[in-house]
C-alpha positions in Angstrom: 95.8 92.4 91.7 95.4 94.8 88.9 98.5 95.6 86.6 98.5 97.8 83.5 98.6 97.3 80.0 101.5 97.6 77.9 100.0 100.7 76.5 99.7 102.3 79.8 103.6 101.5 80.7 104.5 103.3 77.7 102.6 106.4 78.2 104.1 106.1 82.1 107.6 105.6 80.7 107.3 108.4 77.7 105.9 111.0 80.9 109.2 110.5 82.8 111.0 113.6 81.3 107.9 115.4 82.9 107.6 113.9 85.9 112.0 114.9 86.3 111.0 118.5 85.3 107.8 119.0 87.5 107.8 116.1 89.8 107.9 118.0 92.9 105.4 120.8 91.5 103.2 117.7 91.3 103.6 116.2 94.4 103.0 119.7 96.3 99.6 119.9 94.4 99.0 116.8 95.5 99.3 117.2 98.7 97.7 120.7 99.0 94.5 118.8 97.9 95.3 115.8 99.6 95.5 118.1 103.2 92.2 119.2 102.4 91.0 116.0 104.5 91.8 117.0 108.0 92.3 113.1 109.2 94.6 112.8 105.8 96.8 115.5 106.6 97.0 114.5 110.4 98.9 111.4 109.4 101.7 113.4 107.8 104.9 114.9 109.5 104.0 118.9 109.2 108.0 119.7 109.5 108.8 117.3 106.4 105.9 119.2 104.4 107.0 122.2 105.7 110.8 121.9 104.7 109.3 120.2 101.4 111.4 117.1 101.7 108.2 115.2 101.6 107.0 116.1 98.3 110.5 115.8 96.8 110.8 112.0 98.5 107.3 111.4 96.8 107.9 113.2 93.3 111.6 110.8 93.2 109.4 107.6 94.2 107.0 108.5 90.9 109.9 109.2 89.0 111.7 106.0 90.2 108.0 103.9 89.7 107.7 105.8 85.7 111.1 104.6 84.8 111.1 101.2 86.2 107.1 99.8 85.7 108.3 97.2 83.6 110.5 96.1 86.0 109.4 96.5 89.1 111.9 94.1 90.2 114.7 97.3 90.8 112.1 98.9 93.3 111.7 95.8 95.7 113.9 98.0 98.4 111.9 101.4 97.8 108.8 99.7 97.9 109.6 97.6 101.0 110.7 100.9 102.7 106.8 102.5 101.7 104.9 99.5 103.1 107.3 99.9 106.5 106.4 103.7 106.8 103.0 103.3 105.8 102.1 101.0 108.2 103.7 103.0 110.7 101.5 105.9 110.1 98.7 104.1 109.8 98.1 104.0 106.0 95.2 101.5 105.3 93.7 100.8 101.9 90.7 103.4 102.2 93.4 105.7 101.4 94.3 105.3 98.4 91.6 106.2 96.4 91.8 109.5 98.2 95.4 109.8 97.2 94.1 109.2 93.2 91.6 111.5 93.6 94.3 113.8 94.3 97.1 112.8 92.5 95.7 112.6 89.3 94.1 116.1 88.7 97.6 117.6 90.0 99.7 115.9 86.9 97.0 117.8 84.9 97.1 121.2 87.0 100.5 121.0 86.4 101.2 119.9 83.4 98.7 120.8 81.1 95.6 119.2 79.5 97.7 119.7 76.7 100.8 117.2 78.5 98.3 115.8 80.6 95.7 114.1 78.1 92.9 112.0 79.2 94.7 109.4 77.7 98.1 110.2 79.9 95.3 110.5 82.9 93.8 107.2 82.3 97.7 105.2 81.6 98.5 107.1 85.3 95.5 105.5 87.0 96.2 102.1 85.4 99.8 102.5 86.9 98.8 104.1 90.4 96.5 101.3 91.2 99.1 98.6 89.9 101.3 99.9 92.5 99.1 100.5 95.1 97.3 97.2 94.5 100.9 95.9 95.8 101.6 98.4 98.3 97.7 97.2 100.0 98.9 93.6 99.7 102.1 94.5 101.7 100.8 96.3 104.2 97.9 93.9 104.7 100.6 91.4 105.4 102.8 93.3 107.5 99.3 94.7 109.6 98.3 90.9 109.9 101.3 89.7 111.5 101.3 92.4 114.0 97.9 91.5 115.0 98.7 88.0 115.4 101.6 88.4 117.2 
């Protein structure tokens, strides 16, 4: 499982006043890219997009995950309550790259290139795949026992 450096936390952690100012202008470019894949955005619930209660969930989740990834200890509950959702929409781990790929470039679009350095980019992915690194472990787990049973 991969997990960031200490430098990468830091950069999360100093982004947080950002990600509470534009969070939800991120997550809504994220998702207009991310819909681009017409399987993707089939997996979503259109009316929570619509109403934009989707992107606000998502933009507090990164806020909660920036403030807290050196101790990720305070988001055991949020965390447990992705893996369930995932796996009931049918989130597998060829996903997430496709969620990087579209994550990433909207903190930029959003933020700046002069916010949004490559170095900022770079501490994001270390911290995206940290989580998600846990999030495919979870849901691996949870998929497993519902096969065997």
């Amino acid at each position: 499982m991969r997990t960031a450096s200490a430098q990468a936390m830091d950069i999360v952690k100093a982004t947080a006043p950002a990600l509470e100012a534009h969070g939800v202008a991120i997550t809504t470019a994220m998702y207009a890219r991310l819909f681009e894949n017409a399987e993707v955005a089939a997996m979503f619930d259109r009316a929570a997009q619509d109403s934009g209660e989707q992107p606000k969930r998502l933009a507090a989740a990164i806020l909660a995950y920036a403030k807290n990834i050196d101790k990720l200890g305070n988001l055991t509950a949020a965390v447990q309550r992705m893996v369930a959702r995932h796996v009931e929409t049918g989130v597998k781990a060829e996903h997430y790259p496709l969620v990087a790929a579209a994550l990433l470039p909207a903190i930029r679009d959003v933020l700046g290139a002069e916010v949004a350095t490559d170095d900022v980019l770079a501490a994001w992915g270390e911290a995206y795949w940290m989580l998600a690194d846990i999030l495919i472990a979870a849901e691996a787990q949870v998929y497993e026992s519902a096969n065997a049973a």
